[in-house]
C-alpha positions as CSV (number, residue, x, y, z in Angstrom):
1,X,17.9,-31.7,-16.9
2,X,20.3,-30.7,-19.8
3,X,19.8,-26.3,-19.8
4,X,22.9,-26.8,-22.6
5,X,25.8,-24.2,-22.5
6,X,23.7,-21.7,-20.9
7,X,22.6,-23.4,-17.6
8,X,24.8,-21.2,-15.2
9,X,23.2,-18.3,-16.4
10,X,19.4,-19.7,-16.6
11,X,19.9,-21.3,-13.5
12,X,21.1,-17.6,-12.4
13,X,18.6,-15.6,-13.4
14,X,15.8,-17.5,-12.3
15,X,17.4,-17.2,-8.7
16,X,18.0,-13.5,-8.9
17,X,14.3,-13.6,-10.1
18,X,13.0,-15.7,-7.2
19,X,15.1,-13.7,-5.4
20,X,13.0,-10.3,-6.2
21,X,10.0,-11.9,-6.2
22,X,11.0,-12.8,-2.0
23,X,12.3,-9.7,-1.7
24,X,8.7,-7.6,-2.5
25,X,6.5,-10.0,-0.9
26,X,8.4,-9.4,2.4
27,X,8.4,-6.1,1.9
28,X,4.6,-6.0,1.0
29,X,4.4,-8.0,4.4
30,X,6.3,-5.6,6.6
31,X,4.3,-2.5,5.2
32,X,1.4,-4.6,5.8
33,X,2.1,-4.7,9.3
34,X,3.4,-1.1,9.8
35,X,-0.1,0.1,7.9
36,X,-2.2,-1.8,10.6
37,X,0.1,-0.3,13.7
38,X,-0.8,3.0,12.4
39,X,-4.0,2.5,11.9
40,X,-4.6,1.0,15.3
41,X,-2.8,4.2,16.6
42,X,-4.8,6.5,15.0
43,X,-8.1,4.4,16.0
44,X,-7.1,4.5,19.7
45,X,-6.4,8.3,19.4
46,X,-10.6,8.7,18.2
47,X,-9.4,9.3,14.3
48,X,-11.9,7.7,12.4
49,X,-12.4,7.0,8.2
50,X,-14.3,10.0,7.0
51,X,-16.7,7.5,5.3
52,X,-17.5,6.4,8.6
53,X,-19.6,8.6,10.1
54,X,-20.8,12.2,9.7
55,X,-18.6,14.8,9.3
56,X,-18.1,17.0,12.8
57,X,-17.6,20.3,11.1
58,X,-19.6,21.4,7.5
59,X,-17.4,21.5,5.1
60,X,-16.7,24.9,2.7
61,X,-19.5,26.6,0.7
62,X,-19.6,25.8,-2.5
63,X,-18.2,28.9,-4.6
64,X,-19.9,27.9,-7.8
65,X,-23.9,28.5,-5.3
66,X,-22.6,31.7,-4.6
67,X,-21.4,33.3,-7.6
68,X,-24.7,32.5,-9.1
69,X,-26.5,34.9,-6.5
């Protein structure tokens, strides 16, 4: 494979490239895993999604109803 003159620093920069590439899929991986541990945490504590269910409280009244009265 001739890279001519330059093939220390292609040969570099694709590593340090490959390199970065490694580095944010781990770290994609990890925070994967952290996410799901909290999640499972809040899950066992009885938080659910809000889009899950009914709301257990009504929410605020709408201000724009009531200015029109």
């Amino acid at each position: 494979m001739a890279l001519g003159p330059h093939a220390v620093f292609i040969v570099a920069v694709y590593a340090l490239a490959f390199a970065v590439v490694m580095m944010l899929v781990v770290w994609v991986w990890i925070d994967h895993r952290r996410q799901r541990r909290l999640l499972a945490d809040l899950e066992a504590r009885g938080v659910r999604r809000r889009s899950a269910g009914v709301a257990s409280s009504p929410g605020p009244a709408d201000p724009m109803k009531e200015s029109a009265a």
